[in-house]
DRENFIGU-617681 format. One record per atom (N, C-alpha, C): x, y, z; residue number from 0; atom name; residue in three letters. Coordinates in nm, 3 decimals. Each point is the difference from the previous one (the first is absolute). Example, Ala and Ser with C-alpha at 12.3 -4.5 7.8 and 13.67 -1.06 7.14 Angstrom:
! residues 2
{c1 1.319; c2 -0.569; c3 0.780; k 0; a N; r ALA}
{c1 -0.089; c2 0.119; c3 0.000; k 0; a CA; r ALA}
{c1 0.090; c2 0.120; c3 0.000; k 0; a C; r ALA}
{c1 -0.035; c2 0.105; c3 -0.072; k 1; a N; r SER}
{c1 0.082; c2 0.119; c3 0.006; k 1; a CA; r SER}
{c1 -0.077; c2 0.109; c3 0.073; k 1; a C; r SER}
//
This chain:
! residues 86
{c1 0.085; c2 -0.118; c3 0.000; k 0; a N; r UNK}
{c1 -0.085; c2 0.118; c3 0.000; k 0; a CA; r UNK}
{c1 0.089; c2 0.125; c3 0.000; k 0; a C; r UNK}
{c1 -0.043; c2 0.070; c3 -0.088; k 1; a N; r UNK}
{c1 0.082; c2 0.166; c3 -0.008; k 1; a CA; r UNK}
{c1 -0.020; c2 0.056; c3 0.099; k 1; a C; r UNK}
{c1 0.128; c2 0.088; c3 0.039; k 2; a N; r UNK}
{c1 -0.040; c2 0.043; c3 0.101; k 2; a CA; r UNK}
{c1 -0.025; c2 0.169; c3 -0.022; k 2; a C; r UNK}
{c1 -0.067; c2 0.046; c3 0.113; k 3; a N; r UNK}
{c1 -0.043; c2 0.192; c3 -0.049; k 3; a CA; r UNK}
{c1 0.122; c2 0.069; c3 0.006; k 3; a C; r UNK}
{c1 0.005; c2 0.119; c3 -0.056; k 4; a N; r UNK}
{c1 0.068; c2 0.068; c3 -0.020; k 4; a CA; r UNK}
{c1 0.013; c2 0.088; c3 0.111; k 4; a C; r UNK}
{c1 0.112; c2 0.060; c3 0.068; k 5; a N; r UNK}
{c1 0.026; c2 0.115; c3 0.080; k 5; a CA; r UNK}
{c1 -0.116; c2 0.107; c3 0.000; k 5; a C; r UNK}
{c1 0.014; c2 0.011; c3 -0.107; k 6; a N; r UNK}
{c1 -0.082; c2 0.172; c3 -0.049; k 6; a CA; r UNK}
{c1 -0.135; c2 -0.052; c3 0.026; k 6; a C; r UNK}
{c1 -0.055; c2 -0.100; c3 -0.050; k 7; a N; r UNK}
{c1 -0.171; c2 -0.042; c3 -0.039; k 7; a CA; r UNK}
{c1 -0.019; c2 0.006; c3 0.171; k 7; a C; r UNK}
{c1 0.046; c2 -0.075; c3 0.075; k 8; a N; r UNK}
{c1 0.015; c2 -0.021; c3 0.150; k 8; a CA; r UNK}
{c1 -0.035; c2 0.148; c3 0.082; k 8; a C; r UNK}
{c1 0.117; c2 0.070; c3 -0.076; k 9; a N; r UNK}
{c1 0.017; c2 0.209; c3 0.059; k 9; a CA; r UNK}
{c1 -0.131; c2 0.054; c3 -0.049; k 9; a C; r UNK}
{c1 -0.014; c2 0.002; c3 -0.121; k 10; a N; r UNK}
{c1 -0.168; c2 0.042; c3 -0.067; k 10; a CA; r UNK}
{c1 -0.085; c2 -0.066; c3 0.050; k 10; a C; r UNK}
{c1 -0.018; c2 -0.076; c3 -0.005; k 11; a N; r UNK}
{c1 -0.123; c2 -0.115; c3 0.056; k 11; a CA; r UNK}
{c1 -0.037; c2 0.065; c3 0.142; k 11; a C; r UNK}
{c1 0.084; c2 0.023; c3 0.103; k 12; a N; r UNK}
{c1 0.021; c2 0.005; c3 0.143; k 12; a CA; r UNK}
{c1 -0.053; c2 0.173; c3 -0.011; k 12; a C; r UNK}
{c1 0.071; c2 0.076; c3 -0.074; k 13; a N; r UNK}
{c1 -0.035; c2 0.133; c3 -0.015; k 13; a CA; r UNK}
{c1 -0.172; c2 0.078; c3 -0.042; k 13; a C; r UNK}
{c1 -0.060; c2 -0.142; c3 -0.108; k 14; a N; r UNK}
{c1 -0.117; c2 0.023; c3 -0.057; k 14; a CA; r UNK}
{c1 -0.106; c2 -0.008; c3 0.125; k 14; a C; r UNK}
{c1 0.038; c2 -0.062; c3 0.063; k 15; a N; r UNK}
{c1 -0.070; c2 -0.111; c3 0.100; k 15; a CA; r UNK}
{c1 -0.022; c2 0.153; c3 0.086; k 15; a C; r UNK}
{c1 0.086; c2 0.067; c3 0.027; k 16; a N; r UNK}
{c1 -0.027; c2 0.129; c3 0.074; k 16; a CA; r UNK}
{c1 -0.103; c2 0.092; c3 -0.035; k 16; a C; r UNK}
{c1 -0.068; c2 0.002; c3 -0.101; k 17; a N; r UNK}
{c1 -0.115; c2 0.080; c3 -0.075; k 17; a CA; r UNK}
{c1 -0.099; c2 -0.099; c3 0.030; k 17; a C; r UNK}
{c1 -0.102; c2 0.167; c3 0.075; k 18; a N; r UNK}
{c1 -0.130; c2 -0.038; c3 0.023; k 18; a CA; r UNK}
{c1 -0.064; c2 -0.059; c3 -0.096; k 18; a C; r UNK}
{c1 -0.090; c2 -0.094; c3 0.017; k 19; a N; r UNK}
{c1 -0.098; c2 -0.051; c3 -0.107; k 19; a CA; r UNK}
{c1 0.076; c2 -0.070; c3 -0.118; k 19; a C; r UNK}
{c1 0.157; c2 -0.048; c3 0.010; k 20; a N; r UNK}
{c1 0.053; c2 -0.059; c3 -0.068; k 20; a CA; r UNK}
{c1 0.069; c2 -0.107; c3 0.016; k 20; a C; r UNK}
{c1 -0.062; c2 -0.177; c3 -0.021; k 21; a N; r UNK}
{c1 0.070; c2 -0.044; c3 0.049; k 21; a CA; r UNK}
{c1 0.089; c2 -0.159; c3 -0.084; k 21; a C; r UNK}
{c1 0.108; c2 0.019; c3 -0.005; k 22; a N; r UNK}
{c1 0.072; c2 -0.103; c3 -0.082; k 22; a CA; r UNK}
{c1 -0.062; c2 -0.141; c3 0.047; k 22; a C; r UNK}
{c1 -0.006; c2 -0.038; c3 -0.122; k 23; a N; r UNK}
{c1 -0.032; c2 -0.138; c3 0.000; k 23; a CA; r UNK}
{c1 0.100; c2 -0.123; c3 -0.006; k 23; a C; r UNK}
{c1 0.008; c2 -0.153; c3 0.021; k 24; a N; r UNK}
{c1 0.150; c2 -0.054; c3 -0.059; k 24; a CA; r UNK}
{c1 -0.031; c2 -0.016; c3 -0.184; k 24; a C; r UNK}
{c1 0.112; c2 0.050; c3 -0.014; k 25; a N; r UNK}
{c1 0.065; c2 -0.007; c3 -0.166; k 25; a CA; r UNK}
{c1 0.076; c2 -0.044; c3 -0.036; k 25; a C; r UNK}
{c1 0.062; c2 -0.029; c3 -0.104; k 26; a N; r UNK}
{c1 0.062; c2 -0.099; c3 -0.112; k 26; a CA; r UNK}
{c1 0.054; c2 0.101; c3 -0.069; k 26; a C; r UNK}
{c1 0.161; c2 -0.065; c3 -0.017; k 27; a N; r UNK}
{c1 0.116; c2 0.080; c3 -0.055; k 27; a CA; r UNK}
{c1 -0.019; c2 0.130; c3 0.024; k 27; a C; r UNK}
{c1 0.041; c2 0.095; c3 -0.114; k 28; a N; r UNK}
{c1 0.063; c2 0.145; c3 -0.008; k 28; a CA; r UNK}
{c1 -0.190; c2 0.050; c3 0.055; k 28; a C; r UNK}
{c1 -0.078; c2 0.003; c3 0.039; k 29; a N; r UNK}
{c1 -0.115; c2 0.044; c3 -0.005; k 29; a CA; r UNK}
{c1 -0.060; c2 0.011; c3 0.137; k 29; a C; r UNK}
{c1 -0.046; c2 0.146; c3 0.039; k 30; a N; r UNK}
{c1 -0.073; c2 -0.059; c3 0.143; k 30; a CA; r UNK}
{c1 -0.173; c2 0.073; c3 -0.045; k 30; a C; r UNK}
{c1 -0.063; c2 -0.079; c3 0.019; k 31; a N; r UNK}
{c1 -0.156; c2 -0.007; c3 0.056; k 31; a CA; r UNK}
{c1 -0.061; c2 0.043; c3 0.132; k 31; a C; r UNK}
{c1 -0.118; c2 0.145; c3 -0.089; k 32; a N; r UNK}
{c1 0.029; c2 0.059; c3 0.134; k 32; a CA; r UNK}
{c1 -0.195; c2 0.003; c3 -0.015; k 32; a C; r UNK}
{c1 -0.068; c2 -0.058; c3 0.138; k 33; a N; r UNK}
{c1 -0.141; c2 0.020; c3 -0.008; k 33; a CA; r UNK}
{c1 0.019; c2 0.163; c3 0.068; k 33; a C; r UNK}
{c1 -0.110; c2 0.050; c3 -0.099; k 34; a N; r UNK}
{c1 -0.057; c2 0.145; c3 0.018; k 34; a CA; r UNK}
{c1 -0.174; c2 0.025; c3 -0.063; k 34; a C; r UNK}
{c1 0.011; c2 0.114; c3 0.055; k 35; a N; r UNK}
{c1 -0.175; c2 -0.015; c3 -0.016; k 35; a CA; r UNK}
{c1 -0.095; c2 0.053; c3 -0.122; k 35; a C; r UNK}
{c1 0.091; c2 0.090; c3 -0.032; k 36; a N; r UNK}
{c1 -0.072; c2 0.022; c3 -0.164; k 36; a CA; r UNK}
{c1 0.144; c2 -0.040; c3 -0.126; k 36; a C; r UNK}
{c1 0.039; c2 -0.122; c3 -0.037; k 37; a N; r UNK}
{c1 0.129; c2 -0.011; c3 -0.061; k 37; a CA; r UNK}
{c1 0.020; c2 0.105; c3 -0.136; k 37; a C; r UNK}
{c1 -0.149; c2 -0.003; c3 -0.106; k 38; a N; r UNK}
{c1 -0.001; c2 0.049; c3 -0.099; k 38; a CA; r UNK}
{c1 0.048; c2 0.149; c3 0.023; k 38; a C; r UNK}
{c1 -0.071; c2 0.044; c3 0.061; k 39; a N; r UNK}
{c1 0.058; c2 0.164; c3 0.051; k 39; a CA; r UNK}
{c1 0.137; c2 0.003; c3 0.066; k 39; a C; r UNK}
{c1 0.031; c2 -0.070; c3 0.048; k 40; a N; r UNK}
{c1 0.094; c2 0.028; c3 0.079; k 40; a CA; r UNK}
{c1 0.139; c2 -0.025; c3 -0.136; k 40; a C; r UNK}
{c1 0.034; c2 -0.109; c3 -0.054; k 41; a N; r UNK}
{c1 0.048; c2 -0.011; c3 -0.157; k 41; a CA; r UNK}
{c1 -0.015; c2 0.083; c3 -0.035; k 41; a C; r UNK}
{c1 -0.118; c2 0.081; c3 -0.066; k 42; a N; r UNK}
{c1 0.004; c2 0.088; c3 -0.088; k 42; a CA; r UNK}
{c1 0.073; c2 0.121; c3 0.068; k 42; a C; r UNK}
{c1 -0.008; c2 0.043; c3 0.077; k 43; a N; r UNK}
{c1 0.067; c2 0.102; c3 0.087; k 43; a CA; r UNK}
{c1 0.147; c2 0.002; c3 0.000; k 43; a C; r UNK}
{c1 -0.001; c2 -0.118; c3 0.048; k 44; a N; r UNK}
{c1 0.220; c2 -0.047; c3 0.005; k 44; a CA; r UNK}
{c1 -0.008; c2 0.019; c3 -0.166; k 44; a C; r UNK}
{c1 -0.038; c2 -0.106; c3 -0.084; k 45; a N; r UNK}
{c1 0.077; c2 0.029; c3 -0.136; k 45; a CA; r UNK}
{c1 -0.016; c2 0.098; c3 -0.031; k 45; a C; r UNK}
{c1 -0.100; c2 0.142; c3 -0.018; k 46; a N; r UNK}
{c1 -0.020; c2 0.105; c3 -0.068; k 46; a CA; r UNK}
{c1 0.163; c2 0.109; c3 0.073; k 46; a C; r UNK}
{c1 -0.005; c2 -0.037; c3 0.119; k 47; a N; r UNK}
{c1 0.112; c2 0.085; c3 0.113; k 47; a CA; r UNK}
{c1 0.132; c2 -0.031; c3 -0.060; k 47; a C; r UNK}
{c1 0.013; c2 -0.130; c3 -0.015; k 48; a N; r UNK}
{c1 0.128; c2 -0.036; c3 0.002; k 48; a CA; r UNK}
{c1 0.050; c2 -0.096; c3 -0.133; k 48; a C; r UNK}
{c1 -0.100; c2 -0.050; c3 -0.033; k 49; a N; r UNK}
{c1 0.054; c2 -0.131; c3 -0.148; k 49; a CA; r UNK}
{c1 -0.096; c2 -0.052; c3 -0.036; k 49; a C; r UNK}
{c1 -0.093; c2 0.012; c3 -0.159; k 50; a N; r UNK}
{c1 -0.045; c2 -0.137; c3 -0.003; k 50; a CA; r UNK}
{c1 0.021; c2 -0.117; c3 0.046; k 50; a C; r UNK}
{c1 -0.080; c2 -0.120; c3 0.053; k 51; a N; r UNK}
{c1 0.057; c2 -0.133; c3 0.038; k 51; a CA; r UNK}
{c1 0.054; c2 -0.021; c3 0.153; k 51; a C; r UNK}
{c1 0.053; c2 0.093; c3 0.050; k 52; a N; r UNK}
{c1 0.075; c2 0.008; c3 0.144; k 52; a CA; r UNK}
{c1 -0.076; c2 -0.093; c3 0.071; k 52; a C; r UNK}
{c1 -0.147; c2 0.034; c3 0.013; k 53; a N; r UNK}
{c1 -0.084; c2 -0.108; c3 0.063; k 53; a CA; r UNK}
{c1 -0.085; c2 -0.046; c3 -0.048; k 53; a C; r UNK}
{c1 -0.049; c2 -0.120; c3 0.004; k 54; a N; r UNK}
{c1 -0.095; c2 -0.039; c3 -0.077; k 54; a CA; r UNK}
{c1 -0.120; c2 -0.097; c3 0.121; k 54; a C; r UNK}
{c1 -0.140; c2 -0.009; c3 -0.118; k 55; a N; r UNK}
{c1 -0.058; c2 -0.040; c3 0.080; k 55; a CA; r UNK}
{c1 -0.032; c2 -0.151; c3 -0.022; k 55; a C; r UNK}
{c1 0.015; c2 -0.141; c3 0.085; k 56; a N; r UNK}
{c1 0.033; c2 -0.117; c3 -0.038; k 56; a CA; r UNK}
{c1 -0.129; c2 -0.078; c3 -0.055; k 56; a C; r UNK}
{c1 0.001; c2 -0.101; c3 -0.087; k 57; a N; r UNK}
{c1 -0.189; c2 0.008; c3 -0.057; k 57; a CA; r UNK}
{c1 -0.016; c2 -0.150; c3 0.131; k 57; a C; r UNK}
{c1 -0.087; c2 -0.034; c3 0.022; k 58; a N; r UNK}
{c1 -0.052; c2 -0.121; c3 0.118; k 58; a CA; r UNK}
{c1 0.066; c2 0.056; c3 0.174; k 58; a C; r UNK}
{c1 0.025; c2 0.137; c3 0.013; k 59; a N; r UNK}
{c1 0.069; c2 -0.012; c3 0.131; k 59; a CA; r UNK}
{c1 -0.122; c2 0.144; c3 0.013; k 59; a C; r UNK}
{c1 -0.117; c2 -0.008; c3 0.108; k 60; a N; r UNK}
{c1 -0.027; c2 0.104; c3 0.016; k 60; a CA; r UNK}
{c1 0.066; c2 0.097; c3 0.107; k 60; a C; r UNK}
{c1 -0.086; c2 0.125; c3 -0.037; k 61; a N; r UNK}
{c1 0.101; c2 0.119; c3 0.146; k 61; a CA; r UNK}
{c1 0.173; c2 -0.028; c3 -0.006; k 61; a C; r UNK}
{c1 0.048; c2 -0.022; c3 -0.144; k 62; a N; r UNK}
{c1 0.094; c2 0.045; c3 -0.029; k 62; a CA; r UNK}
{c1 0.114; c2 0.040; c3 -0.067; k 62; a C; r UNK}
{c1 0.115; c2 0.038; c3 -0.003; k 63; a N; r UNK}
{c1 0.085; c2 0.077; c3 -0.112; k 63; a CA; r UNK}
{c1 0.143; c2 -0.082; c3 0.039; k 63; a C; r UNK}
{c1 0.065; c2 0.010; c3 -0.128; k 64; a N; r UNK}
{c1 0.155; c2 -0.047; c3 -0.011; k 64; a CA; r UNK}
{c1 0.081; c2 0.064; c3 0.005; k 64; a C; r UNK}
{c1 0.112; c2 0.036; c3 0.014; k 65; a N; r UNK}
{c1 0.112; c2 0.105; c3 -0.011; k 65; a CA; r UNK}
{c1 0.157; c2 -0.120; c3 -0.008; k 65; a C; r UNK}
{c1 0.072; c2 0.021; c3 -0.068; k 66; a N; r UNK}
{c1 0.130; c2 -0.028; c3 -0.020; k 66; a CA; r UNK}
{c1 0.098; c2 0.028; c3 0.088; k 66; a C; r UNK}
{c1 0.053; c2 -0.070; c3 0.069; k 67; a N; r UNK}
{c1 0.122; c2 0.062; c3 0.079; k 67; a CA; r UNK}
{c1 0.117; c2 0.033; c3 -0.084; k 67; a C; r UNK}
{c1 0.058; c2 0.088; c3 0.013; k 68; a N; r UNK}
{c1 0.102; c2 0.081; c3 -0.080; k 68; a CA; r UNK}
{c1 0.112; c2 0.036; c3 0.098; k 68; a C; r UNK}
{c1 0.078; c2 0.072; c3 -0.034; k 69; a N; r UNK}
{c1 0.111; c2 0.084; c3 0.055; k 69; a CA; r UNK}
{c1 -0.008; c2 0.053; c3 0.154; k 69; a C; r UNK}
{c1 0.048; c2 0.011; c3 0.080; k 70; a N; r UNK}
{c1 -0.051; c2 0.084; c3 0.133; k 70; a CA; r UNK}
{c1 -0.048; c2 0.158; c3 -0.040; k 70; a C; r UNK}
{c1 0.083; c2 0.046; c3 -0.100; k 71; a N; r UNK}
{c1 -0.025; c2 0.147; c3 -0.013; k 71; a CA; r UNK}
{c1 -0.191; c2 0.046; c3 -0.056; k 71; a C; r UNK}
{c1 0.043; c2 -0.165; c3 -0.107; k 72; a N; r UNK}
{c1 -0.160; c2 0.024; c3 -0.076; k 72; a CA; r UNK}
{c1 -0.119; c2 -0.062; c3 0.080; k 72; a C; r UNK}
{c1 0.033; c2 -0.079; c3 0.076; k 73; a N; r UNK}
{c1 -0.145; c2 -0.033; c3 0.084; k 73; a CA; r UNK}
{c1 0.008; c2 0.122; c3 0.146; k 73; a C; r UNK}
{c1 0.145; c2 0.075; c3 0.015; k 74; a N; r UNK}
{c1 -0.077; c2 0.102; c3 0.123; k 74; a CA; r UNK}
{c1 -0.095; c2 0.085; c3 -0.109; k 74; a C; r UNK}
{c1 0.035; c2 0.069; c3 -0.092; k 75; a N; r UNK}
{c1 -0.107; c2 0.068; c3 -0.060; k 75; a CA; r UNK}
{c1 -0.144; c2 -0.088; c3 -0.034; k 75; a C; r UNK}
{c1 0.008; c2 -0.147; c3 -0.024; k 76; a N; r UNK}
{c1 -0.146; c2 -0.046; c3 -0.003; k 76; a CA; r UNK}
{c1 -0.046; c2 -0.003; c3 0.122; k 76; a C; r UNK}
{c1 0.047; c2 -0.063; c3 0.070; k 77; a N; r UNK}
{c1 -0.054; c2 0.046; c3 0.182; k 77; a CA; r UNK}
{c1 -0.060; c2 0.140; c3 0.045; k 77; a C; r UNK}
{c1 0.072; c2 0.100; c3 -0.061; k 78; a N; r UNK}
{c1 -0.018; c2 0.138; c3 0.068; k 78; a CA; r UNK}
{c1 -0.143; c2 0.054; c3 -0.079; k 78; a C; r UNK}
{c1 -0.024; c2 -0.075; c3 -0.113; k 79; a N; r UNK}
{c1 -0.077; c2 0.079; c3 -0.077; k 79; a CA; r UNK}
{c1 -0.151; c2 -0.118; c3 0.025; k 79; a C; r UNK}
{c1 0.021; c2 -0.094; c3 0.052; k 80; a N; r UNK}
{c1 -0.090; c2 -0.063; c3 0.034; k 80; a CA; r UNK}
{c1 -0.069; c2 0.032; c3 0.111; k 80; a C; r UNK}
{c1 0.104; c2 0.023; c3 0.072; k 81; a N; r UNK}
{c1 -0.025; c2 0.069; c3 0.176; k 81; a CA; r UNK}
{c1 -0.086; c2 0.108; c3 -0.026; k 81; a C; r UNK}
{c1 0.001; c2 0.106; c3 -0.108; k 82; a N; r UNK}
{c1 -0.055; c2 0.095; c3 -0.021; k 82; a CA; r UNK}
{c1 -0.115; c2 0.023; c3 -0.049; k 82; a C; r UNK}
{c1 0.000; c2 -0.140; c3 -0.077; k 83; a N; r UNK}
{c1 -0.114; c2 -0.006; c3 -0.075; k 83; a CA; r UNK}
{c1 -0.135; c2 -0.060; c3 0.092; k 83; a C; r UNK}
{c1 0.037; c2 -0.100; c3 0.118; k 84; a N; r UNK}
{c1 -0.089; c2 -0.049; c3 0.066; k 84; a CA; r UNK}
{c1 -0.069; c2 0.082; c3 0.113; k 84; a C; r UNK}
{c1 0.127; c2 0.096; c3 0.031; k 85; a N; r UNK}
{c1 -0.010; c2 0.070; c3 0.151; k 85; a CA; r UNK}
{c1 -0.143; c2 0.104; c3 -0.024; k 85; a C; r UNK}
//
């Protein structure tokens, strides 16, 4: 079994700190996060920051995907998520 990555572990642990947001367990480079309106909440992150950044998963309700990336690029997805929920 693969094991997680440093960073997914640091993000994961960090997401987990936002109200009304909460990581789910995930598979490889990807963490799964139940939230309460996903479609809006996607459209918000990608329009802010990237098409695609998050997406919303089809058979998983109440929720969205995001990619673990770089430390530099998931503090800005964190910060802008934080913002978006608060």
């Amino acid at each position: 079994m693969a094991q997680e990555s440093p960073e997914k572990d640091r993000f994961y642990s960090r997401l987990a700190t936002i109200p009304g947001i909460h990581p789910m367990p995930s598979v490889g480079d990807w963490i799964l996060l139940a939230v309460d309106c996903p479609s809006d909440l996607a459209r918000k992150v990608n329009r802010r920051l990237a098409p695609g950044i998050m997406s919303v998963p089809r058979g998983v309700n109440h929720a969205v995907r995001i990619h673990v990336q770089d430390p530099k690029t998931n503090e800005v997805l964190f910060k802008t998520i934080r913002e978006l929920v608060a």
